[in-house]
Every structure is written in structure tokens, then in C-alpha cells.
C-alpha positions as a Markdown table, in Angstrom:
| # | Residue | x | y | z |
|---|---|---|---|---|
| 1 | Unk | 49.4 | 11.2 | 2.9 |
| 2 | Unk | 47.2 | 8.8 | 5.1 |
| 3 | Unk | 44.6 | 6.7 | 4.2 |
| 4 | Unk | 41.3 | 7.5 | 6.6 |
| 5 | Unk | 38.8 | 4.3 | 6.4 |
| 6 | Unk | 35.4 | 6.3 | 7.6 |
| 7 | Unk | 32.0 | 5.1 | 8.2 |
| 8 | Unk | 28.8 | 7.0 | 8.2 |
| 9 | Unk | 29.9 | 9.5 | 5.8 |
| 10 | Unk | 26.4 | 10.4 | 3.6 |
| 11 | Unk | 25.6 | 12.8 | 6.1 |
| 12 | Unk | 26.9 | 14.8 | 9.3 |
| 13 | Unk | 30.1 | 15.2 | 11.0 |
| 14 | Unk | 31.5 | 12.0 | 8.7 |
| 15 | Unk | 30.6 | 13.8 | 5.6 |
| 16 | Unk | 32.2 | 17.2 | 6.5 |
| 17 | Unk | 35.4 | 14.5 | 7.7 |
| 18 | Unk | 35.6 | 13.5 | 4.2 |
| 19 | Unk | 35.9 | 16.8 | 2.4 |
| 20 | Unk | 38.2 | 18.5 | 5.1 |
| 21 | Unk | 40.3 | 15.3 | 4.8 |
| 22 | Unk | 40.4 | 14.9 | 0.6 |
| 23 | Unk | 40.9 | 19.0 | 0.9 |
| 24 | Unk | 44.4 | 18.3 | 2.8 |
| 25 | Unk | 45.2 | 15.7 | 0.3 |
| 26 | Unk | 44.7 | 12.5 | 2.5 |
| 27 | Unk | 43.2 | 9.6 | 0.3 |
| 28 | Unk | 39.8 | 8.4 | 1.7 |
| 29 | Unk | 37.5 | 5.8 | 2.3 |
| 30 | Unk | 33.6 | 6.1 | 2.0 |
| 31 | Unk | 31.6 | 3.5 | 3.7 |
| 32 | Unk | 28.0 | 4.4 | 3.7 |
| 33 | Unk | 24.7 | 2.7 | 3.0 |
| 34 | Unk | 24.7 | 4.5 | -0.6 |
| 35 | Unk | 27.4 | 4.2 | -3.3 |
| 36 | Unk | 27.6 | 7.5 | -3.8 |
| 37 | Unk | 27.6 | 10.3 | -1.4 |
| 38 | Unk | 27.6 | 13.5 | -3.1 |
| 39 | Unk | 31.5 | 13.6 | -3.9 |
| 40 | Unk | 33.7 | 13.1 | -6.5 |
| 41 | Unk | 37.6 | 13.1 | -5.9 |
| 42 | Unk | 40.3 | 11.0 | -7.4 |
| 43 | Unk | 41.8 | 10.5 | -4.0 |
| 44 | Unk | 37.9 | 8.9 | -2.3 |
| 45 | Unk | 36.6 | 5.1 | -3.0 |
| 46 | Unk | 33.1 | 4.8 | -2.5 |
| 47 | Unk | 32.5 | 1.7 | -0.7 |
| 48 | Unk | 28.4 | 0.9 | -0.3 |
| 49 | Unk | 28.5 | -1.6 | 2.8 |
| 50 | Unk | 26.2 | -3.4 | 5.1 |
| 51 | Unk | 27.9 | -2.5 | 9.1 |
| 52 | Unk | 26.4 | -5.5 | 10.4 |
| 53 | Unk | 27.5 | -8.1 | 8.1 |
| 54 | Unk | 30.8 | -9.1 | 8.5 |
| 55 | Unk | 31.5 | -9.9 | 4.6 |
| 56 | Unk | 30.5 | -6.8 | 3.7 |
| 57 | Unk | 33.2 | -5.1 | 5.7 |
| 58 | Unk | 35.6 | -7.1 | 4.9 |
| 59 | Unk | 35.2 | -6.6 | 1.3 |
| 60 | Unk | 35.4 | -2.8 | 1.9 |
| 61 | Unk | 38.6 | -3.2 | 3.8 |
| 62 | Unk | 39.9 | -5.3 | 1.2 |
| 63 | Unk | 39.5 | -3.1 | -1.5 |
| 64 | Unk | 40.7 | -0.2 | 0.9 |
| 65 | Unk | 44.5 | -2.3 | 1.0 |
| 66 | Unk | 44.3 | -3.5 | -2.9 |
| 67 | Unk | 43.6 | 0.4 | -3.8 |
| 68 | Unk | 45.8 | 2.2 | -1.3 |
| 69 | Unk | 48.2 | -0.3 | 0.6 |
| 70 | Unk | 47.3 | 0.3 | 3.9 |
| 71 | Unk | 44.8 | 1.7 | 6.2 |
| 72 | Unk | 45.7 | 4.1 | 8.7 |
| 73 | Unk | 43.0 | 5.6 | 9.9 |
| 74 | Unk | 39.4 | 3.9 | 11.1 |
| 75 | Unk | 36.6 | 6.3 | 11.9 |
| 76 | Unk | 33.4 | 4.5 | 13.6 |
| 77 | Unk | 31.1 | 7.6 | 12.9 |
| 78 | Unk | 27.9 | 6.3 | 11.6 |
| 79 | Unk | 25.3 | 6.1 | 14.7 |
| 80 | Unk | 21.6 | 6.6 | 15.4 |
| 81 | Unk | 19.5 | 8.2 | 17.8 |
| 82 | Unk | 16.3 | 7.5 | 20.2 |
| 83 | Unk | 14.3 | 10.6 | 21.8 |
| 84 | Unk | 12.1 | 9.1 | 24.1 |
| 85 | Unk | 11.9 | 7.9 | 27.8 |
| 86 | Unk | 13.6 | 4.5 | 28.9 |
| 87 | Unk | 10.0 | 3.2 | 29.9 |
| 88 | Unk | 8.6 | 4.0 | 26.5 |
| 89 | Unk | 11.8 | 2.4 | 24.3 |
| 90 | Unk | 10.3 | -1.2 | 22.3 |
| 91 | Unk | 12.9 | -4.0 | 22.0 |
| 92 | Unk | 12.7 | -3.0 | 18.1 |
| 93 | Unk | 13.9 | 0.4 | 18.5 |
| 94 | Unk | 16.6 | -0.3 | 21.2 |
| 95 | Unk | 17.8 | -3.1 | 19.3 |
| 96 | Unk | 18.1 | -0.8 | 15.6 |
| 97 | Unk | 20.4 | 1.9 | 18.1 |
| 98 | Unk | 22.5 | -1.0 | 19.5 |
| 99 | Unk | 23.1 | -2.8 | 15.9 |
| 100 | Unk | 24.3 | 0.8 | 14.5 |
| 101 | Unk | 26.2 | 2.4 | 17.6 |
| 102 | Unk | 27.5 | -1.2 | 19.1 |
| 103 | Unk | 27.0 | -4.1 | 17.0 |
| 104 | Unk | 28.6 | -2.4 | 14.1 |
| 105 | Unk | 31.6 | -0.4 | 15.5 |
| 106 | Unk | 32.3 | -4.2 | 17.1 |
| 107 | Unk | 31.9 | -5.7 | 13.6 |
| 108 | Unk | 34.6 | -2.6 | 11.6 |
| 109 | Unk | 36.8 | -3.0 | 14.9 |
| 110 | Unk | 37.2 | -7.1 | 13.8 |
| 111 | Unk | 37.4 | -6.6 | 10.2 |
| 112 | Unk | 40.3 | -3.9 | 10.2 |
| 113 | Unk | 42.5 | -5.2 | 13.6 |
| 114 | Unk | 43.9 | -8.1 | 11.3 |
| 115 | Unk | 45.1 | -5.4 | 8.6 |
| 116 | Unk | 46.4 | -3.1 | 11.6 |
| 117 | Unk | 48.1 | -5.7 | 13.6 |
| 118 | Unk | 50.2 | -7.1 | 10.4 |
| 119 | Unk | 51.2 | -2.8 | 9.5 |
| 120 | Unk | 51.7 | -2.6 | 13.7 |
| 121 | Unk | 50.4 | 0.5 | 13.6 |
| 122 | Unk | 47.0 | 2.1 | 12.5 |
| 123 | Unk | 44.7 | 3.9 | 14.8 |
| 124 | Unk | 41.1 | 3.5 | 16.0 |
| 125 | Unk | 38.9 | 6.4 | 16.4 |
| 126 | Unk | 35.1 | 5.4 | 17.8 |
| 127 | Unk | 32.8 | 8.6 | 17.9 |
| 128 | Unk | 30.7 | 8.5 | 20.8 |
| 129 | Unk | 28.8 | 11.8 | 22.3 |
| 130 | Unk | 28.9 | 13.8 | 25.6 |
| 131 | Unk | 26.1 | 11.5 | 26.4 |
| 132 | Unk | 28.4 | 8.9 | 26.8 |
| 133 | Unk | 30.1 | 10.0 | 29.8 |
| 134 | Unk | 26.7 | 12.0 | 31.4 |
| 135 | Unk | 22.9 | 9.8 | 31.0 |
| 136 | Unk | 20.9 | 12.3 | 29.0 |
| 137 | Unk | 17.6 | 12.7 | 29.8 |
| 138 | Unk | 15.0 | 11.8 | 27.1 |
| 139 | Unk | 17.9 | 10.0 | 25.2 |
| 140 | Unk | 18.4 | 7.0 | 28.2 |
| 141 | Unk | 19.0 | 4.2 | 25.3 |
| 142 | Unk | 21.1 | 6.3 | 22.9 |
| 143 | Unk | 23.4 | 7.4 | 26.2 |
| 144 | Unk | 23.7 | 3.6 | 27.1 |
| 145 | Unk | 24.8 | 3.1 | 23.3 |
| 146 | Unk | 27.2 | 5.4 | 24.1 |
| 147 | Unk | 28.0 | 4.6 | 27.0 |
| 148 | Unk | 29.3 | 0.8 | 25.4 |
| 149 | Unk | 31.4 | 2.5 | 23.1 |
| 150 | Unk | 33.0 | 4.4 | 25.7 |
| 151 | Unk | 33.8 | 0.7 | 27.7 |
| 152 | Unk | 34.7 | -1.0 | 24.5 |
| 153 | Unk | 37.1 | 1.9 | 23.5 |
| 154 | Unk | 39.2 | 1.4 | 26.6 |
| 155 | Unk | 39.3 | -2.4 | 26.3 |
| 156 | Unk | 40.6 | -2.0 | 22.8 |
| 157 | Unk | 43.2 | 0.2 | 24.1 |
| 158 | Unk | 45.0 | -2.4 | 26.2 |
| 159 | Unk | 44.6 | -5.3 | 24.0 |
| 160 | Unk | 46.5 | -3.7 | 20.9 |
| 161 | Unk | 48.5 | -1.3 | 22.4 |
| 162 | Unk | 51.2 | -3.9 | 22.2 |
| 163 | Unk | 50.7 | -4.0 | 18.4 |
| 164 | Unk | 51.2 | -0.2 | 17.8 |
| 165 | Unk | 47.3 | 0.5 | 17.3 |
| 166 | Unk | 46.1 | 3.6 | 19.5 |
| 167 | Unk | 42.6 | 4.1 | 20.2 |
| 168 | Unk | 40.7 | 8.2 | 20.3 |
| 169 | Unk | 37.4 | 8.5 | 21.5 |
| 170 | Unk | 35.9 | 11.5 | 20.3 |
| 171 | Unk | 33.1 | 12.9 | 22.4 |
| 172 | Unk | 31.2 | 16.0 | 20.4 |
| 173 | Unk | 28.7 | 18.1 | 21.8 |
| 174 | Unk | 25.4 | 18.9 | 19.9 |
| 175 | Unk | 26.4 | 19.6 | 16.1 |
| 176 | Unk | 24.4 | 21.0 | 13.7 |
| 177 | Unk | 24.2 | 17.9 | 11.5 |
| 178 | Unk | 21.5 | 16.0 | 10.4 |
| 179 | Unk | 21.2 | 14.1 | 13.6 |
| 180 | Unk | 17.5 | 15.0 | 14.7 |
| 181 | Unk | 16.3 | 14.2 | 11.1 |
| 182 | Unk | 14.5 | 11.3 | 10.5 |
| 183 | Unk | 17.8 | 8.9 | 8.4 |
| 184 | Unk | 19.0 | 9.4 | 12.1 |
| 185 | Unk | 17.3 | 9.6 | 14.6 |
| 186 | Unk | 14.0 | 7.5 | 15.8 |
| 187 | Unk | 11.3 | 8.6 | 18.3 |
| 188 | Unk | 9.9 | 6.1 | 20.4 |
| 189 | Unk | 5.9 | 5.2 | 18.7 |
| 190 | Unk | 4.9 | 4.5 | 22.4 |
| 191 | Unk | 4.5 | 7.8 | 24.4 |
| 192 | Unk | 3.4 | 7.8 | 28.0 |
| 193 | Unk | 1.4 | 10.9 | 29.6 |
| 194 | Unk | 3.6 | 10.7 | 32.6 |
| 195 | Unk | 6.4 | 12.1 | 30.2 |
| 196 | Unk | 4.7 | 14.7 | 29.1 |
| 197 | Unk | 6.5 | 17.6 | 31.0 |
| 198 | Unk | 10.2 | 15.9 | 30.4 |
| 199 | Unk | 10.3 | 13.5 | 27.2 |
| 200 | Unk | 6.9 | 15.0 | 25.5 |
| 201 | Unk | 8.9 | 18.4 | 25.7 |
| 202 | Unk | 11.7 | 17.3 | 24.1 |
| 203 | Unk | 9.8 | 15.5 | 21.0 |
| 204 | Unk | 7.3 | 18.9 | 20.7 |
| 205 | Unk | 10.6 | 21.1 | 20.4 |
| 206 | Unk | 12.2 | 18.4 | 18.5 |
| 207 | Unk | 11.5 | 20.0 | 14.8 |
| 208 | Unk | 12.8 | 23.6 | 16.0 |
| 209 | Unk | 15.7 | 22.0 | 17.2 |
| 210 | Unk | 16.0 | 20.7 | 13.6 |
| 211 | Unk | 19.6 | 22.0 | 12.1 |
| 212 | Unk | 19.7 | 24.6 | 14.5 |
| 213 | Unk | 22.2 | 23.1 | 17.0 |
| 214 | Unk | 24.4 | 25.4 | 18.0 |
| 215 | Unk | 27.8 | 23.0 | 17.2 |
| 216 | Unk | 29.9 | 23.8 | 13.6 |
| 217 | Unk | 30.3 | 20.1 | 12.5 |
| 218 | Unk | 32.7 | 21.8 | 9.7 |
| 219 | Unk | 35.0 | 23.5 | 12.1 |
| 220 | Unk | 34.6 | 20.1 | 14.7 |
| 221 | Unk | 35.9 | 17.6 | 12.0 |
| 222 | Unk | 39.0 | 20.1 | 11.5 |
| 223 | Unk | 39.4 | 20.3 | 14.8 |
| 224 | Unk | 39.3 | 15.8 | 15.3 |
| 225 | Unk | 41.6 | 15.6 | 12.1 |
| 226 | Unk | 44.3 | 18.3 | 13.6 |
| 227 | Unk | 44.2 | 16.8 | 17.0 |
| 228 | Unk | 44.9 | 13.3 | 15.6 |
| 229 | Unk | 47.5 | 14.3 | 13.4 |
| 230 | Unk | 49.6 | 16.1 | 16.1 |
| 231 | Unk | 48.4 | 14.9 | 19.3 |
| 232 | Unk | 47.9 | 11.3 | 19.7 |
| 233 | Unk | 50.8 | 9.8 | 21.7 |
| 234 | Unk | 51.4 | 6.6 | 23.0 |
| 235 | Unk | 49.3 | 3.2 | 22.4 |
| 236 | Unk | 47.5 | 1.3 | 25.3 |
| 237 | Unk | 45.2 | 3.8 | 26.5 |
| 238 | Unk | 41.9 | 5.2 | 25.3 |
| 239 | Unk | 42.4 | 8.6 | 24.8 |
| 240 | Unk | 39.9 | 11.4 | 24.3 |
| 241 | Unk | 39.1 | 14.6 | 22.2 |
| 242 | Unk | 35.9 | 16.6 | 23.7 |
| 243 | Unk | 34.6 | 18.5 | 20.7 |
| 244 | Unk | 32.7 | 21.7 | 21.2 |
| 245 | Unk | 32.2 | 24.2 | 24.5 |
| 246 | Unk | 28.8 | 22.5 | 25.6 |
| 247 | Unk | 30.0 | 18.7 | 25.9 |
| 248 | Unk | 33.2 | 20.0 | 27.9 |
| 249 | Unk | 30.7 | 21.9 | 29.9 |
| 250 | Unk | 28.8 | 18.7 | 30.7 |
| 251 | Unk | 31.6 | 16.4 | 31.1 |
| 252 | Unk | 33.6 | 18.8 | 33.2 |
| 253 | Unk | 30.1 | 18.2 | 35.3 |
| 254 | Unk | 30.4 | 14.7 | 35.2 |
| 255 | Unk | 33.5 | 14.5 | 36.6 |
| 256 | Unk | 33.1 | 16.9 | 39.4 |
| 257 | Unk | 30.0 | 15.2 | 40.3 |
| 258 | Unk | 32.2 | 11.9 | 40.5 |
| 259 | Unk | 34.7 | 13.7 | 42.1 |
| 260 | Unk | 32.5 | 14.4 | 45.2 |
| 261 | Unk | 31.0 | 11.6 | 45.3 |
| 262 | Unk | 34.7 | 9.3 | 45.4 |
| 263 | Unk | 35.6 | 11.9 | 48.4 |
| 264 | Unk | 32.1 | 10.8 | 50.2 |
| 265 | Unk | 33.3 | 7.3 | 50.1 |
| 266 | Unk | 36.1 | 7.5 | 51.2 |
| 267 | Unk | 35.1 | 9.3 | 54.2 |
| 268 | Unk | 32.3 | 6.9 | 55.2 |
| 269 | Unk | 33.6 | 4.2 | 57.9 |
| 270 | Unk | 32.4 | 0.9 | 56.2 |
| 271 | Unk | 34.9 | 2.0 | 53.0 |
| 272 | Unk | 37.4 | 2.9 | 55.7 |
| 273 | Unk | 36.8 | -0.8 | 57.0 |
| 274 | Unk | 36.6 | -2.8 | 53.8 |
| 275 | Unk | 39.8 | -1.0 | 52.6 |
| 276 | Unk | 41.6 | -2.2 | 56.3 |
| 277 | Unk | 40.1 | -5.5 | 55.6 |
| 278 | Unk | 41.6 | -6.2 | 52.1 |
| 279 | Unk | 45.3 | -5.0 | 53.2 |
């Protein structure tokens, strides 16, 4: 069976990952900020890691290959969130989303490529969110997050392609995880009036919201680990998995949106002009 290398798996859609995966008889990898994450299973290493420090990734991937050979599978899952306006986002707060959902996917990415490129094979899976293909309103800084992983996916893609590595970007809609609780997701301390009927909405119905999403992160992380299994073809482009009815919904949006807009271009003389200009 493979070996799946997962980050971000105390909680949420990584921690429902791990038990559908040890269920199926895969042998997994833990990294989280905690040694021990509420499983046991003779088939799991527990890895406690710092994501931002390089040496401590490496030493998990290194015990990954000394305990199972090989990696196979690398899951960038652990993330953070920020409810509040653009405006009202510090430099602290922006920078703790971009260490978690940026800094550190770039620092796992590093660590594991050497291991991949010697097997020339392996494949990268980065979880990003329907709010990295459509700006979400109230969560501006986490959708730019997103947004990076989305650009650094499809980079990755071309560079190791030629080595055998694929990349999957998996874009989920709103699971019912523990996302909007306070281990994941900050709200902005600075909170401007003229939010009040858009952001200041958002944060009032934030503890309603609260586990009630409407997305089965059980069901969605049988869903990512059956699509990548069967799916996945060949290496040197990103592809993607949109997990759950409302983030196709959105991203179907997206896209039309784009669609229209591309056709307006076209139509307008100056593009007609510049493209005449550069044959």
C-alpha cells in the first residue's frame, strides 16, 4: 500500500484523511504541531514538527523513508484562516496566514522533492479552497493565501513533471471542520465601522456558523483519496479535484465570469490592434 506524508492532521479534513487512509490499509504519516493526535495504528508515525523550520521537516521526512522506504504521497493540508476586511488585516496577522498557508507548503515542497526526484515518482497534493480561484469577501488575505498556492501549484507542475512527480490541487468548499474555531482561524483585533454591514456581519454570525457548515469532511477526504488513486494521469500539469457542490458552484462562476470577460477583449479594437502589432 502507499505511504501518504500528511500535514495538518490534529484536526479537520487532514484528520478525517488519516483514518479513511489507515482504514484502507495505506501506512501514514502524521505531521502536526502535537505528537499525538488522537490515533493509534501500527500502520501511522506520529511526527510532532515545526512547518516553518526547515530541519524540522526534514527530520520528519527522514524518519518517513528510514520507517517505510519511500514516500508517495505529500499532502499540504494544514492552513489558517482570517475573517476580517483587507483594510483592517495587521502585518502580524497577515504574516501568521502566509507562514502557515505559503511559507510552509514552500518549506514541505523543498524538503520532500529531493526524496521524490531520486524514487521519480511521488505526487504533490497542496489543499487550497474555493477561495483560491474566486476573492471571498470578508476573507481578502486568506483568498490571496490561496490564491499563491494555486500559482505555486502550477509552477511545481512544470518543473518536475520531467521527474515523474504530479501535482493535485484540491479545492474544497466549506466543510464542517474545525476551521472557524479559534486553533484556525483568526479575526482581525482592528474592526472598522465602515464594515459593519459586510465584514461585521460575517464575524456576528461567525459562532453560529461554528461546525455547522454544510460540507461532510468525512465523505470529502474519501472522495480526494479515491480520485487520486484512480484518476491522476500524466505529470507536468497542475491538476485539480473541486470538492463539494458549493465550491463547484462558485468556481463554475468564476470561470464564466472570465469567460465573458476574455470574449469583451477580444472584441475591443486596441486588443484587435496590439494582437496585429505583435504578428
Amino acid at each position: 500500500m502507499a505511504v501518504w506524508f500528511i500535514t495538518g492532521t490534529s484536526r479537520g479534513l487532514g484528520h478525517f484523511l488519516v483514518k479513511n487512509l489507515l482504514d484502507q490499509g495505506h501506512q501514514v504519516v502524521s505531521l502536526s504541531r502535537h505528537s499525538d493526535i488522537g490515533i493509534q495504528h501500527a500502520q501511522l508515525l506520529n511526527v510532532q514538527v515545526d512547518l516553518l523550520n526547515a530541519e524540522s521537516v526534514q527530520n520528519a521526512v527522514q524518519q518517513t523513508v528510514a520507517r517505510f522506504g519511500h514516500i508517495d504521497y505529500v499532502v499540504n493540508n494544514a492552513g489558517r484562516g482570517l475573517l476580517g476586511a483587507i483594510e483592517e488585516a495587521s502585518p502580524e496577522e497577515i504574516s501568521q496566514v502566509f507562514d502557515l498557508n505559503v511559507n510552509a507548503v514552500i518549506n514541505v515542497i523543498q524538503q520532500v522533492l529531493p526524496v521524490l526526484r531520486e524514487q521519480k515518482s511521488g505526487v504533490v497534493i497542496n489543499v487550497s479552497s474555493l477561495a483560491g480561484i474566486t476573492g471571498a469577501q470578508s476573507w481578502g488575505v486568506y483568498s490571496a493565501s490561496k490564491f499563491a498556492v494555486e500559482g505555486l501549484s502550477e509552477a511545481l507542475a512544470k518543473e518536475v513533471g520531467a521527474f515523474g512527480i504530479k501535482v493535485l490541487i484540491v479545492e474544497p468548499g466549506i466543510l464542517r471542520t474545525e476551521f472557524l474555531n479559534d486553533a484556525s482561524l483568526l479575526v482581525s483585533k482592528k474592526q472598522l465601522d465602515a464594515y459593519a454591514e459586510t465584514v461585521g456581519v460575517a464575524r456576528q454570525q461567525l459562532s453560529t456558523n461554528r461546525n455547522q457548515q454544510p460540507g461532510n469532511p468525512d465523505l470529502a477526504a474519501q472522495y480526494i483519496i479515491q480520485h487520486v488513486e484512480n484518476n491522476l494521469s500524466t505529470a507536468g500539469i497542475a491538476e485539480r479535484l473541486i470538492v463539494g457542490a458549493d465550491a463547484k458552484k462558485f468556481i463554475h462562476n468564476k470561470f464564466l465570469i472570465l469567460e465573458k470577460q476574455i470574449q469583451q477583449n477580444l472584441k475591443a479594437d486596441f486588443a484587435i490592434e496590439y494582437e496585429e502589432a505583435l504578428t
